[in-house]
N, C-alpha and C positions, 0 to 999 in steps of 0.2 A: 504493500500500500504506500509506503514510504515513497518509492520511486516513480511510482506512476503521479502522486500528489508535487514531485518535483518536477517531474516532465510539464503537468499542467500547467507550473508556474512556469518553466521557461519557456512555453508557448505564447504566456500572456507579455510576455516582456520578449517584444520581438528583435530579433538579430542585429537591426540596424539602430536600437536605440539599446544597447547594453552598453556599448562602448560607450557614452556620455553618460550614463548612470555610472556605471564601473568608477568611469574617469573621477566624477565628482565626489564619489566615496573614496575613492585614494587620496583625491586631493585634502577633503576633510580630515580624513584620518594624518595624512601626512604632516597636516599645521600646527600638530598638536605637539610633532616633533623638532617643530623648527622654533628657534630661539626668537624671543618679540625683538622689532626690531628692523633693521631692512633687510635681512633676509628673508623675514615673514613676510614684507612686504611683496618683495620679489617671486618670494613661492605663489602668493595671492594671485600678483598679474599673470604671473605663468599658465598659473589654473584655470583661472577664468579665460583668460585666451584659447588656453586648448579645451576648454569646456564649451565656448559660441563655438566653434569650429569644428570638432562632433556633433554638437546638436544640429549646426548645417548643413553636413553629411548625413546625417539620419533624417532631417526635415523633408533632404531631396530623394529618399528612398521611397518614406513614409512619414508622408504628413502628420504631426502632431495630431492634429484632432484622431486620425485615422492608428495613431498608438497608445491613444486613451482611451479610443475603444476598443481595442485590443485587448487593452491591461485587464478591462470591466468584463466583455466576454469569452476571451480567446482569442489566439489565434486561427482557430478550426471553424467559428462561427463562421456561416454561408453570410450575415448581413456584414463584418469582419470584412473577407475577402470579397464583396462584391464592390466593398468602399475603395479597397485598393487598385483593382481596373478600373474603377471611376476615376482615381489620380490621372492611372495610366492614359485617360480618356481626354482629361484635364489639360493634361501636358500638353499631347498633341493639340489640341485648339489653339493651346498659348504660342503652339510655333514651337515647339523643343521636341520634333519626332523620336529622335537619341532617351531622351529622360523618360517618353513611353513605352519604350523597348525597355530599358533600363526597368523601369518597376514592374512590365509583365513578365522580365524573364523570371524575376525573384518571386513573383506569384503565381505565374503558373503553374510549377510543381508541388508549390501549398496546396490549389485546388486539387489537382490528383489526386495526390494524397490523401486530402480530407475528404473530398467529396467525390473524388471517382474520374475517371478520363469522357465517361460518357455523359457528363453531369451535366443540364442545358449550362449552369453557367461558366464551368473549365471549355465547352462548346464555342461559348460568345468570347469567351477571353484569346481563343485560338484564333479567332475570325478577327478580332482586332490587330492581334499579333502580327498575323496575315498582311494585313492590308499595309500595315503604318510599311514593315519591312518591305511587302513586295513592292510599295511605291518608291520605297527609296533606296533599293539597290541591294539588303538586308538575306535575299535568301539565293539557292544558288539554280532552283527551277520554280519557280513562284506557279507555276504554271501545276507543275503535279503536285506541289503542296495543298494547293487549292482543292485542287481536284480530291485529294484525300479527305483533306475537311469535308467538304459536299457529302461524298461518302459519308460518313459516319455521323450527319448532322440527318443527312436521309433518313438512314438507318436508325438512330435514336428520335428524330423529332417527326419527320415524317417529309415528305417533298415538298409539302404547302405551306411549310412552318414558315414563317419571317427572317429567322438565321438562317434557314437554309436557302430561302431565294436572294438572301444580300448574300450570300457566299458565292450565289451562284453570280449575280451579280458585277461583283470584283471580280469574278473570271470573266467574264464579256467585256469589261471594262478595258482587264490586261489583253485580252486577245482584239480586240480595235488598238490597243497601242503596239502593238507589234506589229501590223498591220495585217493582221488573220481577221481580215473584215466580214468573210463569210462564217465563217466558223463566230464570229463575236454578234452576225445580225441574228443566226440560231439562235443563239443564247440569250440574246435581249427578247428575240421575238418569245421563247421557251418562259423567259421571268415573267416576261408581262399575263400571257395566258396563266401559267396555275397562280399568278398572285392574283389575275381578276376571279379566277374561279375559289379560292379558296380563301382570301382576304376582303376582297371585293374591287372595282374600279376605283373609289377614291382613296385609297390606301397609298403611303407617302410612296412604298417600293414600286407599285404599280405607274405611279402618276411619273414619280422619276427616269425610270427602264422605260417608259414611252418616249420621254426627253431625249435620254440618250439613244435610240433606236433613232428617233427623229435628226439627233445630230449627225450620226452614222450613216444616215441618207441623204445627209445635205454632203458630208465630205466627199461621197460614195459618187455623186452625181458628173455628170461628165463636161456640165460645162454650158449643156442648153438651156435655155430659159426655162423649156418646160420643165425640166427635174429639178431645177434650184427651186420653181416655184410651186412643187409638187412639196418637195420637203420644206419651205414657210409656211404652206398649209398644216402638213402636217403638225408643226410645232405648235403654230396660233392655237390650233384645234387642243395642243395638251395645255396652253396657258389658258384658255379658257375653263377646261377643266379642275386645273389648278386652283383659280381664281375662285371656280363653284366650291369646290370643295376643301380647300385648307382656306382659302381668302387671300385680298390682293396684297395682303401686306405681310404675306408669310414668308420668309426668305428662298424657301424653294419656288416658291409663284413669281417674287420680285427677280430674285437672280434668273428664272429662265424666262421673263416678260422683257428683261433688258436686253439679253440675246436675242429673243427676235427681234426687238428694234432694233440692235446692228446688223442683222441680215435683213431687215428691209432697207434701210439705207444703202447698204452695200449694192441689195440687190432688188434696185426697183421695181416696181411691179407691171411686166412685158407689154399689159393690155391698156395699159395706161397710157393717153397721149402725148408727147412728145412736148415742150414746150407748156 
């Protein structure tokens, strides 16, 4: 009982903040030994010097709030670890891709662990993983990583699940950047169908996979009037949608409503008179 009641505590006091705990009980305990005086003084500055600068190093692993609830529930708790890919979530929006890699790599094997490999949320943690790395250079076939997640997000959540068609997603996404533009209009056209049948039409996956399908046939087109203007139809048709069903002021409505005003600009409209 003994050890197992030690293990729980060194779960709650996570890895990246023991070193600034540790440090500040040496440093305590050490003052006791040094003469008053400037010595002390100097012990003092030292301390707290290397004490801000652990607790910085642990702030950027695991945010504070996120190792007070730690301490309070665990490390094992599933609300614990969902906080911590929320950091990793955090980061990337801030612009720091590096620091969201950095905290999912140290959490994803906690999920494993505690909750299982097939667990929907070590699932969503893989799929963020995914995306930050395959966008930035991070893995060394992004393409059959993906493909494996998909796998096993099928298999555990089902085909129509929401992780499972943004996985599918980021694959049609990477396969247009490559320029496997047949193989990536598949897969958009594949997301939008089972997220309209199984999510519904206004759902953000659905309304977005229409976006990008629609972008994919505006690059796709060869240059005539008619297909540049076949794909701004196209688009108009999902900002209206958009507009019905998130509203105009949503940032996926506003971001793809500005895009089509720079392809109309660009590409005026053939039927329209001259002059």
């Amino acid at each position: 009982m003994g050890d197992v009641k030690n293990v729980r505590q060194g779960r709650r006091l996570s890895k990246a903040w023991r070193w600034p705990v540790g440090g500040l009980v040496v440093s305590v305990v050490g003052a006791g030994f040094v003469p008053v005086g400037g010595l002390l003084w100097l012990h003092l500055f030292l301390a707290v010097s290397a004490f801000i600068t652990l607790v910085r190093m642990a702030h950027r692993e695991i945010p504070f709030p996120v190792a007070v609830a730690q301490w309070r529930l665990g490390g094992d708790h599933p609300d614990v670890l969902r906080a911590r890919v929320m950091t990793a979530a955090m980061a990337l929006q801030q612009g720091q891709p590096g620091l969201a890699v950095h905290r999912l790599a140290t959490t994803l094997p906690e999920l494993v662990r505690a909750l299982g490999a097939d667990h929907p949320d070590t699932l969503a943690a893989r799929n963020l993983n995914l995306q930050i790395r395959g966008e930035h250079g991070g893995l060394t076939d992004r393409h059959a990583e993906i493909a494996s997640l998909i796998e096993d997000s099928a298999r555990v959540l089902g085909q129509g699940h929401a992780d499972t068609l943004a996985a599918r997603y980021t694959r049609a996404e990477w396969l247009s950047q490559d320029g496997r533009t047949d193989e990536a209009e598949k897969e958009f056209k594949g997301v939008v169908a089972m997220a309209t049948e199984h999510l519904g039409p206004d759902r953000d996956i659905t309304l977005i996979s229409r976006s990008s399908l629609a972008i994919l046939h505006h690059e796709r087109a060869d240059g005539t009037p008619a297909d540049k203007a076949a794909a701004l139809d196209e688009l108009a048709t999902v900002v209206a949608d958009m507009e019905s069903a998130l509203g105009t002021d949503h940032p996926t409505s506003a971001n793809t409503r500005r895009l089509l005003t720079q392809w109309r600009n660009t590409h005026p409209d053939p039927t329209r008179p001259a002059g």
